[in-house]
Each structure stands twice: as C-alpha cells, then as structure tokens.
PATI-462859 format. One record per atom (N, C-alpha, C): residue in one letter; residue number from 0; z, y, x; atom name. Coordinates in steps of 0.05 Angstrom, whole numbers. Atoms other than C-alpha are relative to their C-alpha. Layout:
BEGIN
r k c3 c2 c1 a
A NUM Z Y X CA
...
//
This chain:
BEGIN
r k c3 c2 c1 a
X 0 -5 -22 -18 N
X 0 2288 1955 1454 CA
X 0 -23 4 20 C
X 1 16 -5 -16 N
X 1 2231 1944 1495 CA
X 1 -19 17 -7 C
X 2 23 -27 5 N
X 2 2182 1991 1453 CA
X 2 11 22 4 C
X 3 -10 -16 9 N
X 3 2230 2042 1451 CA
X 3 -8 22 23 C
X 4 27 -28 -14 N
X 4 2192 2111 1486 CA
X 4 15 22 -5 C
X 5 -14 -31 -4 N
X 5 2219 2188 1502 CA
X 5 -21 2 9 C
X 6 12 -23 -22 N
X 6 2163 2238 1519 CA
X 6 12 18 -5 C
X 7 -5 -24 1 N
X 7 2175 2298 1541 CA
X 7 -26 18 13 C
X 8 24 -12 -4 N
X 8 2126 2347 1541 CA
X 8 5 19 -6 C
X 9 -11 -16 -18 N
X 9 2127 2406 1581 CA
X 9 -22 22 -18 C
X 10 10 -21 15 N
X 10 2105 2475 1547 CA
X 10 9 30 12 C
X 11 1 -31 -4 N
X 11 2096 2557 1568 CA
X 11 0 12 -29 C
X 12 1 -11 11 N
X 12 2091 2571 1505 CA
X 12 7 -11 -30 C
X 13 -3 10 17 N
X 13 2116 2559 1435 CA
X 13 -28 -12 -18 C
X 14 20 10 21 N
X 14 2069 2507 1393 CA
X 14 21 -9 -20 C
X 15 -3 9 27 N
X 15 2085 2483 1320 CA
X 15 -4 -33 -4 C
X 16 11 25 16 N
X 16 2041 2420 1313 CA
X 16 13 -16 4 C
X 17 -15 16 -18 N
X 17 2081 2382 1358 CA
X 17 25 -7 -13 C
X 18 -33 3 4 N
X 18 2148 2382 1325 CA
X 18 1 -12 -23 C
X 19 -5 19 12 N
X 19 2137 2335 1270 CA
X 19 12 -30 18 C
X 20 -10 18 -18 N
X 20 2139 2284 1327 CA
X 20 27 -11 9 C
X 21 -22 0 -8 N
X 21 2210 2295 1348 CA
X 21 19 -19 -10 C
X 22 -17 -3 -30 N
X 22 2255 2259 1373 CA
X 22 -18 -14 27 C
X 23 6 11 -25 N
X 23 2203 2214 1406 CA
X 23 -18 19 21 C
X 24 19 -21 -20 N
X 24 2161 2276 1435 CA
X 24 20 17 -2 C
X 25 -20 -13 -6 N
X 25 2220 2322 1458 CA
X 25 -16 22 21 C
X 26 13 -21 -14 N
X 26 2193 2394 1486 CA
X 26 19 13 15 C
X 27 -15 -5 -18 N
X 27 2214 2422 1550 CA
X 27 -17 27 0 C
X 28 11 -31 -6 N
X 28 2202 2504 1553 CA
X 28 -1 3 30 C
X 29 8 -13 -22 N
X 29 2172 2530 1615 CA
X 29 2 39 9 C
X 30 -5 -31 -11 N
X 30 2189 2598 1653 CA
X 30 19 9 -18 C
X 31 -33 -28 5 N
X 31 2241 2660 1636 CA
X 31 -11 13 -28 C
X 32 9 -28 12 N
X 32 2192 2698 1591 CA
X 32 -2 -6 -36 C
X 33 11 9 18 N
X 33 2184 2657 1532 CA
X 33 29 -9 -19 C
X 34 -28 7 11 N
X 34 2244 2649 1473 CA
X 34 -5 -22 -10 C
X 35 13 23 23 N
X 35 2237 2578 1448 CA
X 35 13 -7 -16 C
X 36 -12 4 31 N
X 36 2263 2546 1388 CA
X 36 23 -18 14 C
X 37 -27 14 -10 N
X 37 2332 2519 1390 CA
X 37 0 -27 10 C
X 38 10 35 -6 N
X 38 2304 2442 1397 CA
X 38 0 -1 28 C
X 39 12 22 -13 N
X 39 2272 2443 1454 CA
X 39 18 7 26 C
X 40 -21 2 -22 N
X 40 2300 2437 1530 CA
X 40 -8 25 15 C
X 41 13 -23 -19 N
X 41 2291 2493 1573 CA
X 41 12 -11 26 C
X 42 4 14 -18 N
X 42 2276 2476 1636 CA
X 42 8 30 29 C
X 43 -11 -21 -21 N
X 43 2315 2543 1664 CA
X 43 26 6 -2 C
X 44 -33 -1 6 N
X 44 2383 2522 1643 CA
X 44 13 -27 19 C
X 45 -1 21 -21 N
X 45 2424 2473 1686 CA
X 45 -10 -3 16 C
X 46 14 -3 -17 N
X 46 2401 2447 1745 CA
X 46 -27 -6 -5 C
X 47 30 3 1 N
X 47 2333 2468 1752 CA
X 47 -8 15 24 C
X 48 17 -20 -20 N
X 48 2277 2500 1798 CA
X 48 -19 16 -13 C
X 49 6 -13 22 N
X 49 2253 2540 1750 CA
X 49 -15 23 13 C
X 50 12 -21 -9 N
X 50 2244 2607 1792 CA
X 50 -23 -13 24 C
X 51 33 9 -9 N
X 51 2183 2561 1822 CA
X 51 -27 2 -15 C
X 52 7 10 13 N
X 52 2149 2556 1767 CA
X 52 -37 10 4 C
X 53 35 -12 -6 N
X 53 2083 2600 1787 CA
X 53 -12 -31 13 C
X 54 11 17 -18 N
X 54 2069 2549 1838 CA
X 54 1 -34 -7 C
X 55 -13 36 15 N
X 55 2105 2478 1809 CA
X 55 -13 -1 -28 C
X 56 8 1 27 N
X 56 2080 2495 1740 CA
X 56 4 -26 -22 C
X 57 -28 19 9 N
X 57 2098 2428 1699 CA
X 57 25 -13 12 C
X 58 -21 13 -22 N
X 58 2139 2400 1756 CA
X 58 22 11 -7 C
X 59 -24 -10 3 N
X 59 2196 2445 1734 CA
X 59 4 -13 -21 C
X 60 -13 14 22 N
X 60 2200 2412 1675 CA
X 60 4 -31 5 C
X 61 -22 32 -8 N
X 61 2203 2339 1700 CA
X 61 13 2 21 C
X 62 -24 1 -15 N
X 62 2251 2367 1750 CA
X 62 26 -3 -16 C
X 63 -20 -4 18 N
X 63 2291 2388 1691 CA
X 63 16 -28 -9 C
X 64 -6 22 14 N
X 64 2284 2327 1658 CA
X 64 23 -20 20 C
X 65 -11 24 -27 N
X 65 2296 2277 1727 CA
X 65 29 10 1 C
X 66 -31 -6 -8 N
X 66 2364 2317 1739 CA
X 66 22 1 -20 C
X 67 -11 -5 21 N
X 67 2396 2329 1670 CA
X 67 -10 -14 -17 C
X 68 -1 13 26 N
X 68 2366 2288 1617 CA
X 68 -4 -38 6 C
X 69 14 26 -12 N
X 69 2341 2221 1661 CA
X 69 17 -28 -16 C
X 70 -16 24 8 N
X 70 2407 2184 1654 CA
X 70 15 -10 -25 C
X 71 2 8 20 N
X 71 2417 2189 1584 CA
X 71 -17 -19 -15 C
X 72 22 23 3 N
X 72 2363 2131 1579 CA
X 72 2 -24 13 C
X 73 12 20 -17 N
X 73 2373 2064 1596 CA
X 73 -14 -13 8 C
X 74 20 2 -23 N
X 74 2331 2021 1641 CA
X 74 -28 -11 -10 C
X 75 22 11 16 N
X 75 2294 1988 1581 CA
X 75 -16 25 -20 C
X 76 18 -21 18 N
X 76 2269 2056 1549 CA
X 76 -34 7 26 C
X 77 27 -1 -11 N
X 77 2193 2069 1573 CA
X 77 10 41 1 C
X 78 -12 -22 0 N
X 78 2212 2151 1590 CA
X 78 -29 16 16 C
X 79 32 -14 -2 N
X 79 2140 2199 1595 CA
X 79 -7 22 1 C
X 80 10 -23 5 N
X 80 2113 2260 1606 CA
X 80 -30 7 -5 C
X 81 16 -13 3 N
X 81 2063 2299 1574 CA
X 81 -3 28 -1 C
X 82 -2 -31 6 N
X 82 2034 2371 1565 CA
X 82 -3 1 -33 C
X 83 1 -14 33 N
X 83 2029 2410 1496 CA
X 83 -31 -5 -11 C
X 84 28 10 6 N
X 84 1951 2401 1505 CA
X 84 -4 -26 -1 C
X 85 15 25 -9 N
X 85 1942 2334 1532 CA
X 85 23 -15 -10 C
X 86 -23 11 1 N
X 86 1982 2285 1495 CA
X 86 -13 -35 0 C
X 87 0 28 3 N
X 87 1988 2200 1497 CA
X 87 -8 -8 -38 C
X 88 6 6 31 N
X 88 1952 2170 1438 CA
X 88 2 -31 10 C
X 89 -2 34 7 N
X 89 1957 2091 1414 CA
X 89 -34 -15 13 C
X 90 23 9 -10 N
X 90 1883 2078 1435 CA
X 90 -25 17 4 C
X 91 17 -10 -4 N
X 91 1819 2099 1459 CA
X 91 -25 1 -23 C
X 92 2 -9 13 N
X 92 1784 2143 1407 CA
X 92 -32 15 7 C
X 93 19 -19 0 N
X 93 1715 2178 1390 CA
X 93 6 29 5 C
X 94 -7 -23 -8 N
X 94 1718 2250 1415 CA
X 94 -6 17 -19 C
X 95 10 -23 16 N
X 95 1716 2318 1377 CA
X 95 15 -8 -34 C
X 96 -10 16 32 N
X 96 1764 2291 1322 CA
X 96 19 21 -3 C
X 97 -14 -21 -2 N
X 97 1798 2335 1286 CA
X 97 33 12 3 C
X 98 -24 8 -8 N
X 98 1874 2363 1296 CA
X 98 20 -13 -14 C
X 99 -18 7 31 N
X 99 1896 2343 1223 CA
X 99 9 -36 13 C
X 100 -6 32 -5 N
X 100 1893 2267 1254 CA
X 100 15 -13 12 C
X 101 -15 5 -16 N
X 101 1935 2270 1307 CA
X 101 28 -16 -1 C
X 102 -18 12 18 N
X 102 1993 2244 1268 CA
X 102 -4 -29 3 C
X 103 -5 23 -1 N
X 103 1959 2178 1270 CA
X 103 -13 -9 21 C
X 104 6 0 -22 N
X 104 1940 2181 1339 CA
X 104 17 0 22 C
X 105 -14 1 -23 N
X 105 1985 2196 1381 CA
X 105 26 -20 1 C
X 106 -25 17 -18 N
X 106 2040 2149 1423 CA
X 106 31 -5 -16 C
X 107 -30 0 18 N
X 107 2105 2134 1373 CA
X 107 10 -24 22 C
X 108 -15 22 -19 N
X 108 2120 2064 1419 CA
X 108 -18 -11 18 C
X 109 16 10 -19 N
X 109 2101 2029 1474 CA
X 109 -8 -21 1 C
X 110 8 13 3 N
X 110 2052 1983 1482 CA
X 110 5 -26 0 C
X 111 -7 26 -6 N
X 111 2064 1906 1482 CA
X 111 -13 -8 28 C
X 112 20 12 -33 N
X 112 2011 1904 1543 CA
X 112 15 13 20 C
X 113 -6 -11 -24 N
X 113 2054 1943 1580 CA
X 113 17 -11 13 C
X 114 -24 19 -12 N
X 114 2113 1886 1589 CA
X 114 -14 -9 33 C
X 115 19 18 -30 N
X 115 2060 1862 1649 CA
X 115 1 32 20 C
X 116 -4 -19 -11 N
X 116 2074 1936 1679 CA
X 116 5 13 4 C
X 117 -21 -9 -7 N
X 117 2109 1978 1714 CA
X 117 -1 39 -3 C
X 118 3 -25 7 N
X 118 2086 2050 1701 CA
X 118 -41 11 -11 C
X 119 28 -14 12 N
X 119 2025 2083 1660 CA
X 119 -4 17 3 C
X 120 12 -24 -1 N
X 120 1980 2133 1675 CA
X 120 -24 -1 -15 C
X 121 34 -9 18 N
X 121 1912 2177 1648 CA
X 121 -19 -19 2 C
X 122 26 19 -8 N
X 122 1850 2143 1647 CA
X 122 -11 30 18 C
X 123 7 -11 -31 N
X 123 1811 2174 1710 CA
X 123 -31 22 -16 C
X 124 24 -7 -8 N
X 124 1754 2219 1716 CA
X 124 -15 -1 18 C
X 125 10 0 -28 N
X 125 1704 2231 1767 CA
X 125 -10 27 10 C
X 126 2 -27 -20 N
X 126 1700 2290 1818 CA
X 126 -32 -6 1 C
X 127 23 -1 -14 N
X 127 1627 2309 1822 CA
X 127 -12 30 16 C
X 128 8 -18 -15 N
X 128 1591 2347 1863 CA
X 128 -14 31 -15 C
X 129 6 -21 29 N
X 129 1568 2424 1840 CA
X 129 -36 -6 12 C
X 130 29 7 -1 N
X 130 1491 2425 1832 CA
X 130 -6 16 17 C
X 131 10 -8 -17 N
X 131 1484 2469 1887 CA
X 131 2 -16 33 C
X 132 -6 19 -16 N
X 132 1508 2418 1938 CA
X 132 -16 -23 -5 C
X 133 24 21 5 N
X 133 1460 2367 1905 CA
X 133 -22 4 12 C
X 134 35 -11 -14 N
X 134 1399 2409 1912 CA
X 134 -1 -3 33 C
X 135 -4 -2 -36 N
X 135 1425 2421 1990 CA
X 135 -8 -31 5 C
X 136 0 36 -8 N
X 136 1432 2341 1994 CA
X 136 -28 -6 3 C
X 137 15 9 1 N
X 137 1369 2328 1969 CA
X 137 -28 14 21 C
X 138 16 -17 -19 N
X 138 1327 2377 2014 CA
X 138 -3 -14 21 C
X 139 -2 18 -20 N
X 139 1358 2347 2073 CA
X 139 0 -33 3 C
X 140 14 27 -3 N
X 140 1342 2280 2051 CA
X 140 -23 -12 22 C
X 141 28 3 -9 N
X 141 1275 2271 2077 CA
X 141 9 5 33 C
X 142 -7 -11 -27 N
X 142 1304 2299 2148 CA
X 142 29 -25 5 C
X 143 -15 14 -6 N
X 143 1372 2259 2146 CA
X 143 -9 -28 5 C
X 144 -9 30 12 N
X 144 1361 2193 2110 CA
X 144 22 -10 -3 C
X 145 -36 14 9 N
X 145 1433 2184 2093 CA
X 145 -4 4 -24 C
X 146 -1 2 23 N
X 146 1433 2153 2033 CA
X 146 43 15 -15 C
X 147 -31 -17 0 N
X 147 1506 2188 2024 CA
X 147 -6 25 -19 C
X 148 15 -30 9 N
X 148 1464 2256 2011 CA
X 148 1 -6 -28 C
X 149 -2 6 19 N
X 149 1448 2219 1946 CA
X 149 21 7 -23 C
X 150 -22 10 29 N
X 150 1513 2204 1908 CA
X 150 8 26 -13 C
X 151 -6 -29 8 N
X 151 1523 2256 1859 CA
X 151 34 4 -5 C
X 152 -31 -8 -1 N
X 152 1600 2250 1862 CA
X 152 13 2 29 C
X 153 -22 -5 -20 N
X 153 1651 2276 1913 CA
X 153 20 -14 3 C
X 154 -18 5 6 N
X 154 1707 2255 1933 CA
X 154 21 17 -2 C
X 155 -38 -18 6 N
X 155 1791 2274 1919 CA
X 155 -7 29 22 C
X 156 -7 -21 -18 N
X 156 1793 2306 1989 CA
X 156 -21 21 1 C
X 157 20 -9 -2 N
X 157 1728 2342 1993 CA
X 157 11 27 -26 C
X 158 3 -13 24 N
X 158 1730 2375 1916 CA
X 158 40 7 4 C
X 159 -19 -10 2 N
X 159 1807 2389 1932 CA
X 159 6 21 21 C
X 160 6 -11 -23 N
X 160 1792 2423 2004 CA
X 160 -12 23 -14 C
X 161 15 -24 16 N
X 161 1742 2462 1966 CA
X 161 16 22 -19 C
X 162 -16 -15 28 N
X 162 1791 2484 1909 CA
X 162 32 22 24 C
X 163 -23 -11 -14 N
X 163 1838 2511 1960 CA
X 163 -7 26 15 C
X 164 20 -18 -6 N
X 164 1790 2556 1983 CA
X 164 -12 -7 40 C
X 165 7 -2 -30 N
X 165 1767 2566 2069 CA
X 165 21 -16 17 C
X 166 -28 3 -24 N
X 166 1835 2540 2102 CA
X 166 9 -29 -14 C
X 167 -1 25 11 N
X 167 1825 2482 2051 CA
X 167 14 -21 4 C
X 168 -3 21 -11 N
X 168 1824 2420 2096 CA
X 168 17 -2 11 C
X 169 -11 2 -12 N
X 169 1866 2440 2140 CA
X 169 31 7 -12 C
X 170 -23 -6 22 N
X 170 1919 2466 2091 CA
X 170 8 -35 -4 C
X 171 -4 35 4 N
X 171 1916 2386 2070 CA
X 171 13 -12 14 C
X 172 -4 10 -26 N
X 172 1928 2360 2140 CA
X 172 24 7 2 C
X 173 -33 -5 -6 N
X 173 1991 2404 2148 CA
X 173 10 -13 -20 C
X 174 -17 8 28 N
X 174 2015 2387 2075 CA
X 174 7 -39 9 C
X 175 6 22 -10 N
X 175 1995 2305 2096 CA
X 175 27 -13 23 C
X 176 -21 3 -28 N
X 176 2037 2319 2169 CA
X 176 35 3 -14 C
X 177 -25 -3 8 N
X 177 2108 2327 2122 CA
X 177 0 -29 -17 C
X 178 -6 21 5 N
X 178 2097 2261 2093 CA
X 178 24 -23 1 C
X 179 -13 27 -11 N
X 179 2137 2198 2115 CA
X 179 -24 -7 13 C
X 180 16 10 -15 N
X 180 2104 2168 2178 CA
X 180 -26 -18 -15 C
X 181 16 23 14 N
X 181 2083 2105 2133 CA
X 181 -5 11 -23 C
X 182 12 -6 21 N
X 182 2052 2144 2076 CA
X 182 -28 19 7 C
X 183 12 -26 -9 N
X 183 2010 2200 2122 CA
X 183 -33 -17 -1 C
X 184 32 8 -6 N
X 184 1952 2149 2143 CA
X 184 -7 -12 -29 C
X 185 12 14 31 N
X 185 1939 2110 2065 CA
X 185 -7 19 -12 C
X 186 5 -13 7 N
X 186 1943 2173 2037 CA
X 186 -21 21 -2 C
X 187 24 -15 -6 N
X 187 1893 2205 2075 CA
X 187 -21 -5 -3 C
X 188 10 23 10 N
X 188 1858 2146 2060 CA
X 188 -20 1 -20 C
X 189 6 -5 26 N
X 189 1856 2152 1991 CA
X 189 -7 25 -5 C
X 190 14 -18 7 N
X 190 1845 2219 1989 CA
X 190 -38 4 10 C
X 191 35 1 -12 N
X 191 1773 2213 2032 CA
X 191 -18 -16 -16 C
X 192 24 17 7 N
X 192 1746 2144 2003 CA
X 192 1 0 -34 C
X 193 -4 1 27 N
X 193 1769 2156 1923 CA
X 193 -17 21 -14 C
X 194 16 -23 16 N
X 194 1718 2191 1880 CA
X 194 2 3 -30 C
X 195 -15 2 32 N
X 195 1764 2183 1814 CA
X 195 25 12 -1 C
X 196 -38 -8 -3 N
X 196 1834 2203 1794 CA
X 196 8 9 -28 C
X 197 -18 -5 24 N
X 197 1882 2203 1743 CA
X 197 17 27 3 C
X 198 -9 -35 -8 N
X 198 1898 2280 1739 CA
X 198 20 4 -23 C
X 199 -19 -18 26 N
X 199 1945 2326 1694 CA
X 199 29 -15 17 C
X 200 -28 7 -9 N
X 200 2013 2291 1732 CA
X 200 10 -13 -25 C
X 201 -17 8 18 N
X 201 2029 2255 1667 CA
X 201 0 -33 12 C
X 202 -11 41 -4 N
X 202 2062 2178 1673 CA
X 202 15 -10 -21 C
X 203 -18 8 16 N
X 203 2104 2138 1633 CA
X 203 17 -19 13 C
X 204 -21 21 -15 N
X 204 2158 2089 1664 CA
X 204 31 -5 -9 C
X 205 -24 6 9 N
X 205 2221 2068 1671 CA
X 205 30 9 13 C
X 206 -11 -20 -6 N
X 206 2278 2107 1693 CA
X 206 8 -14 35 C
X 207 0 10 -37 N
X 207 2289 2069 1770 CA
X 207 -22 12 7 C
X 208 22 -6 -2 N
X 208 2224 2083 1772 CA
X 208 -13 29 1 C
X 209 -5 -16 -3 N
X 209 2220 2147 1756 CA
X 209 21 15 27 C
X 210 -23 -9 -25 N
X 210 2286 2164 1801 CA
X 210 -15 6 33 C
X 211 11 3 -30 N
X 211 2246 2136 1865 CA
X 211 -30 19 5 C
X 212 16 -22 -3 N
X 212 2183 2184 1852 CA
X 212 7 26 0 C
X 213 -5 -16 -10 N
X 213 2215 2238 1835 CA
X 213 19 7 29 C
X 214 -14 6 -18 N
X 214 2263 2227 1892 CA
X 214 -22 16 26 C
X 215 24 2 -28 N
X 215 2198 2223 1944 CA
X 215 -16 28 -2 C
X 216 21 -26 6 N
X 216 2154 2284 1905 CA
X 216 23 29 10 C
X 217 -16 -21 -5 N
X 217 2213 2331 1908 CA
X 217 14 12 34 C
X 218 -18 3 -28 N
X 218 2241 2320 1978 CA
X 218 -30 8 6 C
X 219 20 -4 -20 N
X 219 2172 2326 2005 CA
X 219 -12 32 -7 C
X 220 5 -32 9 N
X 220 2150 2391 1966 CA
X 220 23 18 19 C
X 221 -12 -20 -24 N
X 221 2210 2426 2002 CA
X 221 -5 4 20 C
X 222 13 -5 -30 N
X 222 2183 2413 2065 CA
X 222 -26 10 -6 C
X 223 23 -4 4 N
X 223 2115 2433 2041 CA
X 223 -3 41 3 C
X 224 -9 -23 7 N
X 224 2143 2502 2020 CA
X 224 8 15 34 C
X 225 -3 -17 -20 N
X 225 2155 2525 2091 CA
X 225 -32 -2 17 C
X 226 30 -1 -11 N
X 226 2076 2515 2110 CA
X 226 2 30 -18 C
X 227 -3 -16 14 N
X 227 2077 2567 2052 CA
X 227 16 26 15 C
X 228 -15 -12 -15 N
X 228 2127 2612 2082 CA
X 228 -12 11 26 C
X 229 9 -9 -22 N
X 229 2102 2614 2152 CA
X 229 -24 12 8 C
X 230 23 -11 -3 N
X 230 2036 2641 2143 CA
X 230 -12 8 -22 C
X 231 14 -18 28 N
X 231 2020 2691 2081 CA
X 231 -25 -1 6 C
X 232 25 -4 0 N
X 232 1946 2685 2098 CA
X 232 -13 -26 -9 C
X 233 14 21 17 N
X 233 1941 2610 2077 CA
X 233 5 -1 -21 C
X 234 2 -7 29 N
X 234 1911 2609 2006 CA
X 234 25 -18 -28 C
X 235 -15 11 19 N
X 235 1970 2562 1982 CA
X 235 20 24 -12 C
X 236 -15 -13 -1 N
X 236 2016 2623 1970 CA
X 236 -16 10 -28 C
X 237 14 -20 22 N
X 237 1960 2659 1922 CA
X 237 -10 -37 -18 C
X 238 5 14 21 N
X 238 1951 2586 1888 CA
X 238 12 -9 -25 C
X 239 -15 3 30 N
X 239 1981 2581 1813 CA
X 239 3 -24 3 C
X 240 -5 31 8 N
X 240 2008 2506 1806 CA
X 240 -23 -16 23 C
X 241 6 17 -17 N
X 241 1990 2488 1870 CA
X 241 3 -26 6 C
X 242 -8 24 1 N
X 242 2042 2440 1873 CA
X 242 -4 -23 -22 C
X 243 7 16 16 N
X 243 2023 2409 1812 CA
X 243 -23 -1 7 C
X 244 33 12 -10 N
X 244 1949 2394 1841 CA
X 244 5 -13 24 C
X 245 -7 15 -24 N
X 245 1980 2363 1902 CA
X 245 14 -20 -18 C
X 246 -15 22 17 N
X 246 2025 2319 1852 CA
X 246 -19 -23 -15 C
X 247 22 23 12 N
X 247 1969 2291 1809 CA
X 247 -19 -21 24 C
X 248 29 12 -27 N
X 248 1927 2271 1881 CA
X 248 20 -26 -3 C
X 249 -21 22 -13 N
X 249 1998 2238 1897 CA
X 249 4 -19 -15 C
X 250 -9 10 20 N
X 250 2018 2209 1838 CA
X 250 -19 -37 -5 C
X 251 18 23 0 N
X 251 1958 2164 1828 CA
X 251 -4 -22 32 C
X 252 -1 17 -32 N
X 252 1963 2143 1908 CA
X 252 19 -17 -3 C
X 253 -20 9 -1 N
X 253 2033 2122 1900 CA
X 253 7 -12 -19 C
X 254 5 27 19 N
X 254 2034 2089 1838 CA
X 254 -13 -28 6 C
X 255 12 14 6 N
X 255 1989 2051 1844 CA
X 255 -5 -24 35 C
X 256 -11 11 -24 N
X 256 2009 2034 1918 CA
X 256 27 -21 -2 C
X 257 -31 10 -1 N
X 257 2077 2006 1901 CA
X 257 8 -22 -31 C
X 258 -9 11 25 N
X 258 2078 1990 1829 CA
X 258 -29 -7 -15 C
X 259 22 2 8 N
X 259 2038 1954 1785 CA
X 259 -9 26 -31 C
X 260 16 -25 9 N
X 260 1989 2009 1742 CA
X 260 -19 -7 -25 C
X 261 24 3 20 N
X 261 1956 2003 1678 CA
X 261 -6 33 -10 C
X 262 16 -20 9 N
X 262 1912 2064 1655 CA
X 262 -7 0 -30 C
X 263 -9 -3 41 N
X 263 1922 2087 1579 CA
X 263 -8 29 -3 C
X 264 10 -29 11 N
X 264 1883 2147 1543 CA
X 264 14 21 -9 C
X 265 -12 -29 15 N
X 265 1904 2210 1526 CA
X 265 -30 24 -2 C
X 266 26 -20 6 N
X 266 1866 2270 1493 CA
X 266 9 28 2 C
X 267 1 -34 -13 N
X 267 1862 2345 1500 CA
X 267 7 14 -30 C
X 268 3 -18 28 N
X 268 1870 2392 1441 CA
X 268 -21 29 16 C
X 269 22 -30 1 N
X 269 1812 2449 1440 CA
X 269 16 16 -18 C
X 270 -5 -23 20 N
X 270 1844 2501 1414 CA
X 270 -19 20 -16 C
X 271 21 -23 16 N
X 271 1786 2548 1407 CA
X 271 -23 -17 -26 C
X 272 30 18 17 N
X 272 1746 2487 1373 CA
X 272 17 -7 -30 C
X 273 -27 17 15 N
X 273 1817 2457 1339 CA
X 273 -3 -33 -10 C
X 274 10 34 0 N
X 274 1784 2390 1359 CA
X 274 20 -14 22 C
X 275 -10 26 -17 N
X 275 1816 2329 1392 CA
X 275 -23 -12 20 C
X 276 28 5 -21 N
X 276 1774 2307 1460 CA
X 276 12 -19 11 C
X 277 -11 23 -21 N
X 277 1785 2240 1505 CA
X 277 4 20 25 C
X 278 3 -11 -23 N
X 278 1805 2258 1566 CA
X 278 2 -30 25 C
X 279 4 19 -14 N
X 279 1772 2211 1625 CA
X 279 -15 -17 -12 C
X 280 18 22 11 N
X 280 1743 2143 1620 CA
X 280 7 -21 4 C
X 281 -11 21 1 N
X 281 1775 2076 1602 CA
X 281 -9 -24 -1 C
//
C-alpha cells in the first residue's frame, strides 16, 4: 500500500494523451466554458470555487479535489497534483524527447525514497535577472563596488515585485500582513534571500498533509481577496492566476518549513515542438 499514488491533474481544456493513464492520473476540468469527457472531475460541480477561476487558475481544481474527493484516500495513499503540460515522471531524463515516450516516463507509483518523506515537490529553477538590469549592474560597478551588482540571478521577491507590475512590492507586503503573525517574518525571509523555487504549485503527499495546507492556503487567500476589492487600481485585480503565483512562492516556503521535502522531476510537453522538456534542475 505504500506505493499506491492518485494524481490529479488539473486541465482548461480537453487533451487525449493523458487518458491512457487513468485511474492513476485522474483529470479535473477547469472553468464553465469547456464540455469535458464524462471521466474526468469537474471542478464546477459540488463544492467548489470555481467562479474564481481567472485569478486561482489551478487552485480551483485542488480545491475541488481537497473538499470532495480528499477523503476517499486513505492516509497511506501518496495523493498529487499535476497540470496537463507538466506532468511527474519516474526519473530525471534528457530533454527534447519525444511525446510517443511518455508512457514509460511518467509517475505510475511512488517512489521507495520517498518512505524517508513527507511531501514532494518540482525540482527548482533559478530567477535571473533580465539582461537589461545586468548591463545597468555592471556600468555601476566601477562607481559602486558591490559585488551584489554582479550576480546574474534575482531573487523570489524582486522577479515577483516586478511581475506584478509598479504597486509590486507593496502589493506583497499587504498580501504578507494577512498571514499568521508567525509565518509573516520567515516568509518574507524567504522570499528576499531565495534565488530558486519550485514553481507550477504541483506536490505530492499524504492526505493530513495535504488537509493542513490546503486548510492554511485557502483561509489565507480569502483574506487576500479583500486587498483586491478595496482598491481597483492595484494590478492584482487585472492579474490572471494571480493566486496561483502567490501559491507556488508559498508552497515551497511552507513545505519545506514544516515537513520534510524531497525534490523529484517533472517535464513540460511542447506542444508546438510535440517534445518532452525537463523542467528545473535536480
């Protein structure tokens, strides 16, 4: 029982390739607009938050899941989400491979290394800086001397400030101030000194486990949602899957704060290429 694995992996739009996989890769439909195939879950039936979905973008589907499908799993199933692109493969792989392979690639059970741990995530990338902020760096070299100017990577908060557009940072700060007391200063933490991160919101765990994140991610997004509200002029309102880019920051903070964390590959599907790509670095 201990290999025994559920993903669910969250989709806008009907794919094909995916559904040999089934039952252990189980697809959760996203939004109103889309008719999916009788299989998979829709994630706008039962309790859901569904009419979020601009802004939460996969989140509605592991809301779906967390509230209606969670407790049908007991405590020894490993229970996972992925997207339709990015899915969990068995090991780390040459890139640009093609999609015909996937079959003997991707995630059927869970690892034996993983008895030593308590939830899996992506392998990480690294935030770098754009080459116009380099060039700037290096100009003012010669005038600073902060070897800082140098490093060609950013960090979390910086490259997520930026992505938020002008009201960035401070957008952060409020989002930060809805915390829990004892989560506001680590977090801020980790967002300043971390110049890596396990992105896309995917994990794998074990359903306590699950319970107590989603538990923390959901309760805190509601309070987040009235920063939103009170001022149509900050750019969270006009951001698509906002909340899912605040989730991936969190995700990797709080994992890896509380529980122990091993990092396991997953790859991309190119559609336009119809190649297989690593995604990160293990």
């Amino acid at each position: 029982m201990q290999n025994k694995i559920v993903i669910f992996c969250t989709s806008h739009k009907i794919v094909s390739y995916l559904n040999k996989f089934y039952p252990i890769l189980q697809m959760v439909g996203l939004g109103n607009d889309t008719k999916f195939p009788s299989n998979w879950h829709l994630s706008n039936s039962k309790e859901n938050i569904s009419d979020k979905f601009f802004s939460y973008a996969d989140l509605v589907g592991h809301y779906y899941v967390w509230k209606n499908l969670l407790n049908e799993y007991n405590q020894d199933y490993w229970v996972g989400f992925s997207q339709y692109r990015r899915l969990w493969i068995k090991n780390k792989i040459n890139t640009g491979i093609e999609l015909s392979f996937l079959e003997k690639l991707i995630l059927k059970k869970a690892d034996n290394s993983w008895n030593n741990y308590d939830v899996i995530i992506p392998s990480p990338f690294f935030f770098k800086k754009k080459k116009i902020e380099i060039l700037k760096n290096i100009l003012l070299f010669p005038f600073k001397r902060d070897i800082n100017l140098l490093n060609l990577k950013t960090s979390v908060f910086d490259q997520f400030a930026e992505s938020l557009g002008p009201f960035g940072k401070d957008l952060i700060l409020q989002i930060i101030q809805h915390l829990p007391t004892s989560e506001r200063y680590d977090f801020l933490h980790f967002l300043k000194t971390r110049k890596f991160l396990s992105a896309h919101g995917m994990y794998i765990s074990k359903k306590a486990i699950i319970n107590h994140y989603s538990s923390v991610i959901f309760k805190w997004f509601l309070k987040c949602e009235q920063i939103i509200n009170k001022n149509n002029n900050l750019p969270l309102i006009k951001n698509a899957r906002v909340f899912q880019y605040i989730n991936e920051r969190f995700l990797d903070y709080w994992f890896n704060k509380y529980y122990r964390v091993l990092r396991w590959p997953i790859i991309m599907y190119n559609e336009n290429k119809n190649k297989l790509t690593l995604v990160g670095k293990i």
